[in-house]
C-alpha positions as a LaTeX table, in Angstrom:
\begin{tabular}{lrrr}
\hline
Residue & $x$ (\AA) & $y$ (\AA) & $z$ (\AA) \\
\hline
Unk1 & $-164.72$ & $-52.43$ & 68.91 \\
Unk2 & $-166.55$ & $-51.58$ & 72.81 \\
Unk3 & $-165.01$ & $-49.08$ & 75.17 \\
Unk4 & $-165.84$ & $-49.29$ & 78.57 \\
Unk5 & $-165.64$ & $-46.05$ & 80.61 \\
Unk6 & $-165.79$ & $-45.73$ & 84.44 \\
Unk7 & $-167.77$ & $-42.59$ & 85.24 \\
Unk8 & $-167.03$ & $-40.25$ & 88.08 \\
Unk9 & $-170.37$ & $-39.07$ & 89.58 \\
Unk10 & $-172.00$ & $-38.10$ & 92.80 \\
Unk11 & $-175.08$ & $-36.65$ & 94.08 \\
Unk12 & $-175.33$ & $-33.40$ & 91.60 \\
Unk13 & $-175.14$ & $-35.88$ & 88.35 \\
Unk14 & $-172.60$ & $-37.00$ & 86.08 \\
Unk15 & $-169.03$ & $-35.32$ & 86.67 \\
Unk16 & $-168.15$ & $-33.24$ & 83.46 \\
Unk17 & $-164.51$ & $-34.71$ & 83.60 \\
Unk18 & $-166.72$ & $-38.22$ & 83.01 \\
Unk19 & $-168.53$ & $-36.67$ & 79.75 \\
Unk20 & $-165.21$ & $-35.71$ & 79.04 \\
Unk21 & $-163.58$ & $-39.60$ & 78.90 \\
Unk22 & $-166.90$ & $-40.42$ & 77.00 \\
Unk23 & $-165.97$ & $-38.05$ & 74.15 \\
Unk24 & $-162.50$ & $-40.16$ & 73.51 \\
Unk25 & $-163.96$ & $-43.41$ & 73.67 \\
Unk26 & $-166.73$ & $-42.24$ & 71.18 \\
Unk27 & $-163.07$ & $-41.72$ & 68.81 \\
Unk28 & $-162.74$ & $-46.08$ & 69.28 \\
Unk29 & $-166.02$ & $-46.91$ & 68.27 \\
Unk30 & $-169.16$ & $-47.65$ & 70.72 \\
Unk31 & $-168.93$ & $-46.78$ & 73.80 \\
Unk32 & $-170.77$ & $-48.31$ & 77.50 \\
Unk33 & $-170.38$ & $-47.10$ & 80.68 \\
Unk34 & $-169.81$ & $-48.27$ & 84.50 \\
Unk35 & $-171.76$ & $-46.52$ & 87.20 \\
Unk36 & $-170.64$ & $-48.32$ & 90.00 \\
Unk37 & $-171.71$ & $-47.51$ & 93.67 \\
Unk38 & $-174.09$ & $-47.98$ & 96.38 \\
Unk39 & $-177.38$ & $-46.63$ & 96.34 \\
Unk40 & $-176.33$ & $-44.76$ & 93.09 \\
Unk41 & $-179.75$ & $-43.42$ & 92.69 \\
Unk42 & $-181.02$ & $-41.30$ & 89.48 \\
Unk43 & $-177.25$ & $-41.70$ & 88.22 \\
Unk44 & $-177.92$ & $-44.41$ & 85.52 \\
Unk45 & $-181.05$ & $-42.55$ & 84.40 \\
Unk46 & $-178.91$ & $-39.94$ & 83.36 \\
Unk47 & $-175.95$ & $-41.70$ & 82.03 \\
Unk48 & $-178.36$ & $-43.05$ & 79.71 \\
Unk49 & $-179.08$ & $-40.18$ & 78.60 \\
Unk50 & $-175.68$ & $-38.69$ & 77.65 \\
Unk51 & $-175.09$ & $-38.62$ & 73.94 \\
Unk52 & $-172.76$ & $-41.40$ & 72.35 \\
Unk53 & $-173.73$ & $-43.84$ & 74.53 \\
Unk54 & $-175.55$ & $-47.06$ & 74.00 \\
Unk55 & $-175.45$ & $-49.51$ & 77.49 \\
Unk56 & $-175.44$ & $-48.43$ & 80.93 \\
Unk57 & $-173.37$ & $-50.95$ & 83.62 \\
Unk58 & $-174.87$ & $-50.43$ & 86.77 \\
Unk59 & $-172.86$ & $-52.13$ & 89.63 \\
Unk60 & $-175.04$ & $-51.79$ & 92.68 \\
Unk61 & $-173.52$ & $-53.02$ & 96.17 \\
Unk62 & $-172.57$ & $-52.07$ & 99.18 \\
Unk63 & $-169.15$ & $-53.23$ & 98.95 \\
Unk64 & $-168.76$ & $-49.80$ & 96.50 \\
Unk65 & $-170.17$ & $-47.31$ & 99.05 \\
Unk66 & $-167.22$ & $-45.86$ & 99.12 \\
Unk67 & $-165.06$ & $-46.57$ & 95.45 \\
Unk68 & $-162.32$ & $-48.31$ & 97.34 \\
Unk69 & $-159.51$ & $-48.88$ & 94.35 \\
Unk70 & $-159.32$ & $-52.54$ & 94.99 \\
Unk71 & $-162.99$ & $-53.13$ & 94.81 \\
Unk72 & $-163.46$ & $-50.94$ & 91.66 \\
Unk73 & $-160.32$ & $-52.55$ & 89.81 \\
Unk74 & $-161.67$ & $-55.90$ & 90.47 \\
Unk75 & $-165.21$ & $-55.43$ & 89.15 \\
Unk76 & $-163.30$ & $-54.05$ & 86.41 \\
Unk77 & $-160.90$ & $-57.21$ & 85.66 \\
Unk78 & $-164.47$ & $-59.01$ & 85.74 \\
Unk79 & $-166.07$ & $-57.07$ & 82.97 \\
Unk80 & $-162.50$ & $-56.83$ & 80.99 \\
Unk81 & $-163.12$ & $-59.55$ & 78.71 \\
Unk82 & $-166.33$ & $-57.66$ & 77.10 \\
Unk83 & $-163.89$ & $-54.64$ & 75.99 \\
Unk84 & $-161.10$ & $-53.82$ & 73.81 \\
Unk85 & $-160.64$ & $-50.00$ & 76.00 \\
Unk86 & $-161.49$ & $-49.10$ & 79.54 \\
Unk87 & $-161.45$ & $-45.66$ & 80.12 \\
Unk88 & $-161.86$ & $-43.43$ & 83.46 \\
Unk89 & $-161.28$ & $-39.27$ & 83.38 \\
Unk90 & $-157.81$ & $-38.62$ & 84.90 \\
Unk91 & $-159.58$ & $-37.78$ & 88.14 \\
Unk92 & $-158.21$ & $-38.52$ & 91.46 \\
Unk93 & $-160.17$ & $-41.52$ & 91.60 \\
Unk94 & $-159.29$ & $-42.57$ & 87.84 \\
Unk95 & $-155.12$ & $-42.48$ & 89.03 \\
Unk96 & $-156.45$ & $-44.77$ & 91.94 \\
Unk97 & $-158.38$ & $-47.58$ & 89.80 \\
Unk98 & $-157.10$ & $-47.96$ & 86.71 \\
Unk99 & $-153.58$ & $-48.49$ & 87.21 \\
Unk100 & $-154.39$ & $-51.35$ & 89.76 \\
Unk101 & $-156.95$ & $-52.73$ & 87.05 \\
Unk102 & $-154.25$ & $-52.73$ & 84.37 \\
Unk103 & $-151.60$ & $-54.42$ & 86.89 \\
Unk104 & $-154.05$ & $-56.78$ & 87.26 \\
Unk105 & $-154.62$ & $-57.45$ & 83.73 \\
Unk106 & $-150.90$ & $-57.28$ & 83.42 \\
Unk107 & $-150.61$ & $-54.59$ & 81.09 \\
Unk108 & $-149.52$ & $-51.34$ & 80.71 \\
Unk109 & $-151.65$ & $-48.22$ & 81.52 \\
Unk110 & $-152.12$ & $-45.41$ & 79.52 \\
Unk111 & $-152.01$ & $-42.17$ & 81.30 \\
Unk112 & $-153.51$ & $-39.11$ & 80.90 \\
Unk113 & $-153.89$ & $-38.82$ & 76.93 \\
Unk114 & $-154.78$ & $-35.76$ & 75.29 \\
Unk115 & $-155.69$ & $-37.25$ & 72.09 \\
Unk116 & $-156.74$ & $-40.33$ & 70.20 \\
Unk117 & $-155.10$ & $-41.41$ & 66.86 \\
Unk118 & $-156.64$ & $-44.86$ & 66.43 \\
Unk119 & $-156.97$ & $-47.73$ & 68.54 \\
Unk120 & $-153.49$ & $-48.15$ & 69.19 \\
Unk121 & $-151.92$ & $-44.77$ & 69.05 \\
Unk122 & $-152.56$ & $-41.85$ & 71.63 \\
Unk123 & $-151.02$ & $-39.03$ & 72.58 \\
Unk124 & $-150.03$ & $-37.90$ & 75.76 \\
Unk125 & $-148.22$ & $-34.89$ & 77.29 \\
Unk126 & $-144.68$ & $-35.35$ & 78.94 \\
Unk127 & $-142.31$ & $-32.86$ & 80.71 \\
Unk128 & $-144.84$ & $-30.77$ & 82.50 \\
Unk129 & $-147.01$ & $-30.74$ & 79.42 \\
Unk130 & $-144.07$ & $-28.78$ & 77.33 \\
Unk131 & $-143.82$ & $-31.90$ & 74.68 \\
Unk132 & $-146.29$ & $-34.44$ & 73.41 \\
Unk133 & $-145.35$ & $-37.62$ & 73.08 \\
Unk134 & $-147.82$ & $-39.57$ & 70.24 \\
Unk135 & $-147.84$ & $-43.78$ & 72.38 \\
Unk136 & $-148.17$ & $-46.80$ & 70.47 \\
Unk137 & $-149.81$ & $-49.98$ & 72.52 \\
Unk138 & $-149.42$ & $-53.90$ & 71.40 \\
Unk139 & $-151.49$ & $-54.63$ & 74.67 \\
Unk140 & $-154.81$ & $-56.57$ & 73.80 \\
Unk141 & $-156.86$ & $-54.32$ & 75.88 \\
Unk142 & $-156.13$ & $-50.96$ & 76.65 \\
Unk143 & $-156.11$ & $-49.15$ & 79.91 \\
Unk144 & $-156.60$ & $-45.58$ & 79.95 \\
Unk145 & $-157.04$ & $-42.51$ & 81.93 \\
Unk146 & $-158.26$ & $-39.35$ & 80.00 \\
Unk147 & $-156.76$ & $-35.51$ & 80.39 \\
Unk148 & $-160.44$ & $-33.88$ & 80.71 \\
Unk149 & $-159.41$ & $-30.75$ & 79.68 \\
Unk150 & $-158.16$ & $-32.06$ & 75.94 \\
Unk151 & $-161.81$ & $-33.40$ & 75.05 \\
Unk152 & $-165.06$ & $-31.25$ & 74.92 \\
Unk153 & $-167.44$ & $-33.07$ & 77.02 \\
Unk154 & $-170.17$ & $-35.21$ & 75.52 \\
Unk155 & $-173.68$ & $-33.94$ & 75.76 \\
Unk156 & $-175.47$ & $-34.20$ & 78.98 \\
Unk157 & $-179.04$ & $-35.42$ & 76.96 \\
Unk158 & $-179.60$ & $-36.45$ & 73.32 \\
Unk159 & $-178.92$ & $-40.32$ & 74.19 \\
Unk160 & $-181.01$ & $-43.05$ & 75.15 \\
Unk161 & $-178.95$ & $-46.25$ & 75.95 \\
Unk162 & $-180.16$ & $-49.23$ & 77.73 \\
Unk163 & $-179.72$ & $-49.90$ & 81.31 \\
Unk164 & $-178.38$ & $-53.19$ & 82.30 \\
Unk165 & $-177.05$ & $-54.52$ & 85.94 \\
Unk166 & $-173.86$ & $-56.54$ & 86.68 \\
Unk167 & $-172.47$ & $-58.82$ & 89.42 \\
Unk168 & $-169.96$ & $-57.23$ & 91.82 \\
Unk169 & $-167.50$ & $-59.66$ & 92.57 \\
Unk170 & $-166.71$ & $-60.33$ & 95.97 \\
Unk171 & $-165.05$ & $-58.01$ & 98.02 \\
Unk172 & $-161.11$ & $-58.08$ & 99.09 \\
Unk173 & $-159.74$ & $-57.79$ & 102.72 \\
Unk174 & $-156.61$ & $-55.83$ & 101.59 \\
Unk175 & $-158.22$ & $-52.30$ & 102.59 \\
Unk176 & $-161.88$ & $-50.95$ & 104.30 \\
Unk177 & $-162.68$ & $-47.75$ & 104.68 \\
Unk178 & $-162.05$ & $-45.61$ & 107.78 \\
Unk179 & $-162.94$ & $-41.94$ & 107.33 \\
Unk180 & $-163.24$ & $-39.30$ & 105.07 \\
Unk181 & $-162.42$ & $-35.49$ & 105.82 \\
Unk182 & $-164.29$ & $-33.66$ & 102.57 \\
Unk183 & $-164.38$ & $-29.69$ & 102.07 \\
Unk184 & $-167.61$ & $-28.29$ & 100.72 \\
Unk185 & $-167.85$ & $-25.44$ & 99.03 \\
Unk186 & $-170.90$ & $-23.63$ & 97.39 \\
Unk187 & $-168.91$ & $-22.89$ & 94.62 \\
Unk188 & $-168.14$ & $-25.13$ & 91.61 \\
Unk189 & $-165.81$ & $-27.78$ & 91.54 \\
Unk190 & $-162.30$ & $-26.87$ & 89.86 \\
Unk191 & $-162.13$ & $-29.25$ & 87.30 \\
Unk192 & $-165.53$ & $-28.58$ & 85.58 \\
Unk193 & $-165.36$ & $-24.58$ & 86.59 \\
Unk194 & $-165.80$ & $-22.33$ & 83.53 \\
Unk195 & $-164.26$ & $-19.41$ & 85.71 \\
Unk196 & $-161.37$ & $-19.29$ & 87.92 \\
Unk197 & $-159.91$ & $-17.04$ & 89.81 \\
Unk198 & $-156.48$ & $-18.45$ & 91.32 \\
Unk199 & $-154.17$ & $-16.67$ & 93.84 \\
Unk200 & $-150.38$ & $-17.46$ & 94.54 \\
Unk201 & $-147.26$ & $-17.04$ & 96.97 \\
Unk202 & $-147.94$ & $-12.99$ & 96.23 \\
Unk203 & $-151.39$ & $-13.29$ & 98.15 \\
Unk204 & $-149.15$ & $-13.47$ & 101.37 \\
Unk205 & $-151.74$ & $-15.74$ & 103.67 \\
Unk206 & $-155.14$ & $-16.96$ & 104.11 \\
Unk207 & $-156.66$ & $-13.97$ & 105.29 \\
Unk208 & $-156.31$ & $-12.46$ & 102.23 \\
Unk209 & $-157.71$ & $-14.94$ & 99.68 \\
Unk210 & $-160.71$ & $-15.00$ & 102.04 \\
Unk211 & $-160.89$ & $-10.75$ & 101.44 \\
Unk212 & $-159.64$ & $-10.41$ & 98.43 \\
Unk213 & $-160.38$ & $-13.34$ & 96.20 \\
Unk214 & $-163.15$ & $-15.23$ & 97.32 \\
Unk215 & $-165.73$ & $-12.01$ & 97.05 \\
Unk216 & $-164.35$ & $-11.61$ & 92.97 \\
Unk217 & $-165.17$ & $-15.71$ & 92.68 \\
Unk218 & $-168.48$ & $-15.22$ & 94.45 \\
Unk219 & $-169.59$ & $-12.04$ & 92.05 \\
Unk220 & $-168.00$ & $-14.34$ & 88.89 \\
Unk221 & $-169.91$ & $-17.70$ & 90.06 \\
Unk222 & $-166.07$ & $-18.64$ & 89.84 \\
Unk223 & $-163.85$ & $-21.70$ & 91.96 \\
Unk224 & $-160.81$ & $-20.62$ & 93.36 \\
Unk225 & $-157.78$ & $-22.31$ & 92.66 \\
Unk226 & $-153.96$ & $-21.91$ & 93.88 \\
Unk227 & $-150.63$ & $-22.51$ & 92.78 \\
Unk228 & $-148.47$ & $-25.25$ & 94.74 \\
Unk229 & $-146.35$ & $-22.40$ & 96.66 \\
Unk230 & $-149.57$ & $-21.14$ & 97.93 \\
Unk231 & $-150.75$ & $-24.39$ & 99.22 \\
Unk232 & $-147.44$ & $-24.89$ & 100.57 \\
Unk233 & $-147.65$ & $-22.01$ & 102.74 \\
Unk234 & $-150.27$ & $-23.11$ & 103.99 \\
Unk235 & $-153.06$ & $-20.57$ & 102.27 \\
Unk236 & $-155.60$ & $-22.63$ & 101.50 \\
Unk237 & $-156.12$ & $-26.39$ & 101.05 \\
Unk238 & $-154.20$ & $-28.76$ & 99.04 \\
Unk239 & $-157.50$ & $-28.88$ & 96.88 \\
Unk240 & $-157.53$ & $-26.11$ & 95.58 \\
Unk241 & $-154.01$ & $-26.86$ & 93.92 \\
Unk242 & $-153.83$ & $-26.22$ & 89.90 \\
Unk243 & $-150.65$ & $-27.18$ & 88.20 \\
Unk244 & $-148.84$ & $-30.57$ & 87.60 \\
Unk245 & $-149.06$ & $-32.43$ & 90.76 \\
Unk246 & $-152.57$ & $-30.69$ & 91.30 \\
Unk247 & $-155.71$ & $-30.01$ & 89.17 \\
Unk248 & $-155.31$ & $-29.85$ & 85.39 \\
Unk249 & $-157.81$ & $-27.48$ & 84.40 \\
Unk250 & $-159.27$ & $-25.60$ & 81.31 \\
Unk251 & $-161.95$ & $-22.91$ & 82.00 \\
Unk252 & $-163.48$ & $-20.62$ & 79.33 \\
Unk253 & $-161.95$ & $-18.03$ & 81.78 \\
Unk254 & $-158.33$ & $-18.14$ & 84.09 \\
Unk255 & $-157.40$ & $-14.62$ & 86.50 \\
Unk256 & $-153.84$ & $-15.56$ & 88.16 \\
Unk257 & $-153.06$ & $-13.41$ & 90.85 \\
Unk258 & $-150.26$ & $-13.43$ & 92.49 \\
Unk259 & $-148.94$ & $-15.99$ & 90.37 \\
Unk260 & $-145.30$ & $-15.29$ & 89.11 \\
Unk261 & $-146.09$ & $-18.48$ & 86.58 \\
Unk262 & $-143.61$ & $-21.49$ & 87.47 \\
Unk263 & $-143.78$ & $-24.13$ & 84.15 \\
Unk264 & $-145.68$ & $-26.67$ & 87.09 \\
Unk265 & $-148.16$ & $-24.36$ & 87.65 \\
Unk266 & $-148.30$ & $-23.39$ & 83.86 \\
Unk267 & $-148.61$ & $-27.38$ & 82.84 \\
Unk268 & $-151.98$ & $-27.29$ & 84.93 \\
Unk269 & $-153.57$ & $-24.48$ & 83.47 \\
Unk270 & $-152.15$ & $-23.55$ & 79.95 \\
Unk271 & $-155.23$ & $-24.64$ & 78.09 \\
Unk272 & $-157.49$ & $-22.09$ & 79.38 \\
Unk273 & $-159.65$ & $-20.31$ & 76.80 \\
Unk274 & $-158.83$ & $-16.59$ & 78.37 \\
Unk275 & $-155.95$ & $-16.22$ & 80.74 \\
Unk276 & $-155.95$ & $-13.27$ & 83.07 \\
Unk277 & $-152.84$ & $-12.54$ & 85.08 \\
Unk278 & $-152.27$ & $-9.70$ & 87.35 \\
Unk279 & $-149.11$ & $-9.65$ & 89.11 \\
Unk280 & $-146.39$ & $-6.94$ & 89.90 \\
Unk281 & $-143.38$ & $-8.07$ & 88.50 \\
Unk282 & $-143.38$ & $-7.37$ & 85.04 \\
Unk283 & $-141.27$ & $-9.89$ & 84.10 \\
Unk284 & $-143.16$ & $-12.69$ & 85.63 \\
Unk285 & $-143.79$ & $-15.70$ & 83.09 \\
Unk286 & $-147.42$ & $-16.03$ & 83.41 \\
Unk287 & $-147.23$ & $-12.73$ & 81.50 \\
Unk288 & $-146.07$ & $-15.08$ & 78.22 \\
Unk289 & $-148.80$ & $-17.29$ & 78.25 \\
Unk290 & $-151.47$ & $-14.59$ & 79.63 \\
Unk291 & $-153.82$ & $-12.75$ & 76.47 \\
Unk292 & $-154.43$ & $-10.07$ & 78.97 \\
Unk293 & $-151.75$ & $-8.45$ & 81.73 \\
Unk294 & $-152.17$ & $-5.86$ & 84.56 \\
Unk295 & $-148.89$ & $-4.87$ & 86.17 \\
Unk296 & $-150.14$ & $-3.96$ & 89.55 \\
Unk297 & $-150.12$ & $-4.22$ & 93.19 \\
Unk298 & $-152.79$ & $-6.86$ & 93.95 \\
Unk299 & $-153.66$ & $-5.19$ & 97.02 \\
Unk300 & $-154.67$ & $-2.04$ & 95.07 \\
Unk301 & $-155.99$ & $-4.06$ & 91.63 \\
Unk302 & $-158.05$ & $-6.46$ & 93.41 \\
Unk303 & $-160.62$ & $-3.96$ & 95.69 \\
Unk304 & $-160.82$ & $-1.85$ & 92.51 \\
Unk305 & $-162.03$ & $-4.72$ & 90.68 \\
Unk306 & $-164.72$ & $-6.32$ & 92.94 \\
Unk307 & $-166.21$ & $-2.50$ & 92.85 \\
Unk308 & $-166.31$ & $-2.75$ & 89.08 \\
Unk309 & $-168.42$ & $-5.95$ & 89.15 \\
\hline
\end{tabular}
């Protein structure tokens, strides 16, 4: 039994979310992976080299410059036949591809699991992560994207797989590409952060996650993250959103400020090694999933701690 996982990378490398998928698939049996692009550059080379894995796709063409979902999905219907799983990290471009693969393959995706059973049986959380729900599939092949946070990421060297290139099938008229509007950020990216600092609704505007939060992530080599009122508001960019219908993320380290602790925002972040919430209402939830609490005013708390690192 072959799984076939699609891996997320860009310039920097591998995406840790991608390691991540390759650590379930490794639970089916062997495991090969798609690095599909244009110009994808020393990306195979170190795909190779990730443990667990023993054959490198490499889908060169220009037709994948930019990972258009239709494109992706139907290089993916054309390798199908080879695999019993395909497998992409539950990353913004993983909801994009495989569901339109596994419409195309008419059956039925399998979203964000948590945890692999056997071949058949996965489980998956449901409810804003508050239940699990254990799936059974009778589909011949199975289409899956993978909660990154739920699987320690396979090692980034210790393999040596082969290297082998594939056709790209010709490319669809249903969608080009237009433009892109990317932040960039010298910090790291949210989903493979080991510290984060988030700020909420109590952060009152922009002004003051640029005074007050960003110099604590700078001094921690931390991203900063929000909850959904915060982006709301306006604060900061819908990118930095943790919670349900944002990021789901699980850093060795989580400070919530701000953050009175609403069960979307919880779903997103609950896994987190060491939670950190500082907040003024004593009764806030994110107190009764936090293992450490500082009932303050962050306006006061947060200027004392940047002095203290």
């Amino acid at each position: 039994m072959t799984s076939l996982v699609v891996l997320d990378f860009d310039a920097t490398g591998i995406k840790q979310p991608a390691r991540s998928a390759i650590a379930a698939a490794a639970k089916l049996g062997e495991v090969h992976v798609l690095i599909a692009g244009n110009a994808v550059g020393d990306a195979p080379a170190a795909a190779a080299k990730i443990a667990g894995v023993s054959k490198v796709l490499v889908a060169d063409d220009a037709s994948l410059t930019h990972e258009l979902a239709e494109t992706t999905a139907a290089l993916l219907v054309s390798l199908a036949p080879a695999y019993s799983h395909i497998l992409q990290a539950a990353t913004a471009a993983g909801k994009n591809t495989i569901p339109r693969a596994a419409a195309l393959l008419d059956v039925q995706v399998i979203s964000d699991i948590s945890d692999v059973i056997d071949a058949d049986t996965f489980v998956r959380p449901i409810y804003a992560g508050n239940a699990l729900a254990t799936v059974k599939s009778s589909d011949s092949k199975k289409l899956i994207t993978v909660r990154a946070s739920s699987f320690d990421p396979a090692a980034a060297e210790g393999g040596s797989a082969a290297i082998e290139t594939v056709a790209v099938p010709a490319a669809g008229t249903s969608s080009k590409y237009l433009s892109s509007e990317l932040s960039k950020s010298e910090r790291p990216e949210l989903t493979a952060a080991k510290i984060i600092v988030s700020g909420g609704r109590g952060m009152q505007n922009g002004e003051n996650f640029t005074k007050l939060i960003d110099p604590i992530a700078d001094k921690l080599g931390a991203a900063v993250g929000a909850s959904r009122a915060a982006v709301d508001a306006g604060y900061v960019p819908n990118d930095y959103q943790v919670g349900q219908t944002g990021k789901i993320v699980a850093p060795q380290l989580y400070i919530a400020i701000g953050i009175s602790g609403a069960i979307q925002h919880l779903a997103g972040m609950k896994d987190s090694k060491v939670i950190v919430a500082i907040n003024k209402d004593e009764d806030a939830p994110i107190f009764q999933v936090a293992d450490y609490g500082l009932v303050a005013d962050l306006f006061t708390a947060l200027p004392e701690l940047e002095k203290a690192l």
